[in-house]
C-alpha positions in Angstrom: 0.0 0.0 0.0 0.9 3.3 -0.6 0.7 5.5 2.6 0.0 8.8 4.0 0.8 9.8 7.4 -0.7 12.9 9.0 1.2 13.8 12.1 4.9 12.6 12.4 6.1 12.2 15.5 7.1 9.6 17.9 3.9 7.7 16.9 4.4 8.4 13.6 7.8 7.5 12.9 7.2 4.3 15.0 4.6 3.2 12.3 6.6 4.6 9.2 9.2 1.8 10.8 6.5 -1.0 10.9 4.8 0.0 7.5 7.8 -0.3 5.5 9.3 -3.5 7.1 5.5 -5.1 6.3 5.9 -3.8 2.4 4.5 -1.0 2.3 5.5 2.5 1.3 5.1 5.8 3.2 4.1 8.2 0.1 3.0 11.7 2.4 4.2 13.1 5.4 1.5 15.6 6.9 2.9 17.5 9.9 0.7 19.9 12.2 -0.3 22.9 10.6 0.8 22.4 7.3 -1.1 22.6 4.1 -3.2 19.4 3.1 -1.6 17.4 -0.3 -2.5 16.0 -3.0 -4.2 12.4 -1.9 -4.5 10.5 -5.9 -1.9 8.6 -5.5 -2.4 7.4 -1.4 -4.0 4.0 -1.0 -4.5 4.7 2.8 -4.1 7.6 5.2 -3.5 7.3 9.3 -4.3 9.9 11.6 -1.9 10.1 14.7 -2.4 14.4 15.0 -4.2 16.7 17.8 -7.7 16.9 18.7 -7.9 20.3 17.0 -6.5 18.8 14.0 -8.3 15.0 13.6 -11.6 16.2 12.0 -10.3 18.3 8.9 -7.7 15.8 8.6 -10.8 13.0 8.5 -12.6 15.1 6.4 -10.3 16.4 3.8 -9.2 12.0 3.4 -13.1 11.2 3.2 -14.1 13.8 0.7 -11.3 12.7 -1.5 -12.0 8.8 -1.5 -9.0 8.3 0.3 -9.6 5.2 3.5 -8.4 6.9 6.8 -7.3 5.8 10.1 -7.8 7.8 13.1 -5.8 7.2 16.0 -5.9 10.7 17.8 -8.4 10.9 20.8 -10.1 13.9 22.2 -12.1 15.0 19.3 -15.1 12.6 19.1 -17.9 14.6 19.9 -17.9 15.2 16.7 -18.0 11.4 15.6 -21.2 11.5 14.1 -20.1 14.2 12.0 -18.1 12.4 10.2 -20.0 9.3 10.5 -22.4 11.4 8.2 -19.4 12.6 6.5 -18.2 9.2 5.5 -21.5 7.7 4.5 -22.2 10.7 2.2 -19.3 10.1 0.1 -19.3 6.5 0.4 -15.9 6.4 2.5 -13.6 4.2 4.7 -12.8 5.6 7.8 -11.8 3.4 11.3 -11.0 4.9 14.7 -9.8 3.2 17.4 -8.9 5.1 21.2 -6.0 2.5 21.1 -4.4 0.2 18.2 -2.5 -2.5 20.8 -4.4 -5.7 20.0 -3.5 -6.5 23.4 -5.9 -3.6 24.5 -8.8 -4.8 22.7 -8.1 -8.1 24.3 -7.9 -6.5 27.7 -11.1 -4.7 26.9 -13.0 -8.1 26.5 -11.5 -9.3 29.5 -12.8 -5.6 31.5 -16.3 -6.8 30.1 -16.7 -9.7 31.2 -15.3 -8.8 34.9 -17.7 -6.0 35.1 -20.3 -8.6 34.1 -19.2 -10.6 36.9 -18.7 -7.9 39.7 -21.8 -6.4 39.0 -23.6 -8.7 41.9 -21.4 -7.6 44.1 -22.3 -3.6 43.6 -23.0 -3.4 47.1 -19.2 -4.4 48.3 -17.3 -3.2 45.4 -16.4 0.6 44.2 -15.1 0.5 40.7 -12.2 3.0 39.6 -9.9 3.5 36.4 -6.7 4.7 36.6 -4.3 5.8 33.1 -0.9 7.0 33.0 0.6 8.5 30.2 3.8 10.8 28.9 4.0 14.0 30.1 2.9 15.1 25.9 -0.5 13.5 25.9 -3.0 16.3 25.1 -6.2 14.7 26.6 -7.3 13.4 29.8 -8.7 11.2 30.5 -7.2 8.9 27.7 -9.7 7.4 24.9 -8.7 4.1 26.1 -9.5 5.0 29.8 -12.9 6.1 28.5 -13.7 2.9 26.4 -13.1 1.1 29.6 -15.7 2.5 31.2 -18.1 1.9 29.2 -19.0 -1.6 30.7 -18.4 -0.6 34.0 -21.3 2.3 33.7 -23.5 -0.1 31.8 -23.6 -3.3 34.7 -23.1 -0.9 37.5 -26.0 1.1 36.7 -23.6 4.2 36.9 -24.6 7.7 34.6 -21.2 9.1 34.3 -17.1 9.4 34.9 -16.0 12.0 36.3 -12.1 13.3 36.8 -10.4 12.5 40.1 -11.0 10.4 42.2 -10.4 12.8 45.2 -13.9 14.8 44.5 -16.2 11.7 45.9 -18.9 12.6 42.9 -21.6 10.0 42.2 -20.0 8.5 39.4 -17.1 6.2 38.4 -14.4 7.8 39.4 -10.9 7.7 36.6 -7.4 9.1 38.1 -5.3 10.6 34.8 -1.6 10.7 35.4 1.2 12.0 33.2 4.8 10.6 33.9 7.8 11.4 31.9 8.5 8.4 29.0 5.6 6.5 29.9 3.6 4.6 26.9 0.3 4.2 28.1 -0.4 2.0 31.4 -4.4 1.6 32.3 -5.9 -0.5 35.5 -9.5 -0.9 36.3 -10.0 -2.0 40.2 -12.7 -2.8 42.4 -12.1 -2.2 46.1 -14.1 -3.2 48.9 -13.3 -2.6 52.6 -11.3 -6.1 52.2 -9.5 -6.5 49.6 -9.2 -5.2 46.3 -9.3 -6.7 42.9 -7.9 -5.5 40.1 -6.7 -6.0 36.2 -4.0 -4.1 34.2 -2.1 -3.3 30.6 1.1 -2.1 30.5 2.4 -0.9 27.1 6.4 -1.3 27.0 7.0 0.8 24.3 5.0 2.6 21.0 5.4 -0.6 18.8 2.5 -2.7 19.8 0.2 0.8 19.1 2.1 1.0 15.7 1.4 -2.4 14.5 -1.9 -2.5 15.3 -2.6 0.9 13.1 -0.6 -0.6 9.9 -2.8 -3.8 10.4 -6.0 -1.8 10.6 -5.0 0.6 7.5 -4.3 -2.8 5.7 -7.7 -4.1 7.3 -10.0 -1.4 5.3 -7.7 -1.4 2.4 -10.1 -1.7 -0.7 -13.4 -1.7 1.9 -16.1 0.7 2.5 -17.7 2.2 5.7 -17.0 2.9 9.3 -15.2 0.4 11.0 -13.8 -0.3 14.3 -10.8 -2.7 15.3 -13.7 -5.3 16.7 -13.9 -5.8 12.8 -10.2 -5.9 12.6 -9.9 -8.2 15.5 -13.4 -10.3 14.3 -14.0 -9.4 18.3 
């Protein structure tokens, strides 16, 4: 495939690596703020930007036939948007909080716990703690947010909310930026006993990088809006 890459830093570097040593060929480099390129001769485009950058770059990819994977989190409020976007010109476009396939497994296996700890409501207090470099723009993380999901559902919970210091009614997620830190994301239940708990550690941008190139190769030659459940056949 040929590629283009909006946003070239650690991220994307780290999947220019992986793209090339899988065959393919990195054809644009789109950094922050610069002018958008010509897209004819780009097979598939990946998204690793800012929030205040993802939607045009979505946009401009989807409005010229060109399959886009988003990667950048912070900006999906407007997810319907180009939802709408994407079915009106009869695009591709995948987005995923987080490309580690051992995420996504670790996000079935944060289901089915909440599943099970959901009888036990009454002895149990569910939190989410993420921790991330000191350059992540948003907080909490996409990832941290997709993994409460469940919890909210079986818990019978209306909301997160942002420290768990502030007591709110809620489920409670703790953000915390650390110098040279991938991505590390536990969800624990704590009663006045004991505490149980499951957790992902990323060692390094690779596994996040992989998982993008697969799911640019995943849409390659599809059409419509696609997560990396499809990718994954989750």
């Amino acid at each position: 495939m040929k590629i283009a890459l909006f946003g070239y830093g650690r991220m994307g570097k780290e999947i220019e690596k992986i793209a090339i040593k899988r065959g393919h060929t990195v054809v644009l480099k789109i950094t922050y703020g610069e002018e958008k390129k010509d897209l004819s001769n780009v097979d598939v485009a990946l998204d690793f930007t800012y929030p205040s950058a993802a939607f045009d770059n979505v946009k401009y990819c989807l409005e010229n036939n060109t399959p886009i994977v988003s990667g950048t989190t912070g900006w999906l409020d407007e997810y319907e948007d180009i939802s709408e976007i994407c079915k009106l010109h009869n695009g591709t476009f995948l987005h995923a909080s987080n490309f580690s396939l051992g995420v996504h497994l670790f996000f079935e296996l944060n289901k089915q716990l909440a599943k099970l700890m959901a009888d036990y409501s009454q002895m149990y207090e569910p939190n989410i703690t993420e921790i991330h470099h000191v350059k992540k723009m948003d907080a909490p993380s996409g990832t941290a947010i997709s993994l409460t999901e469940p919890i909210l559902e079986n818990f019978k919970l209306d909301r997160w909310y942002l420290d768990i210091l502030r007591k709110e009614e809620g489920l409670p997620i703790i953000a915390k930026r650390i110098e040279n830190t991938p991505g590390t994301h536990i969800v624990e239940y704590e009663s006045d006993v004991d505490i149980i708990e499951i957790k992902h550690t990323a060692k390094n941008r690779k596994g996040f990088a992989l998982g993008a190139v697969i799911a640019a190769e995943f849409i390659h030659n599809k059409k419509g809006i696609f997560t990396m459940k499809d990718v994954l056949s989750l």
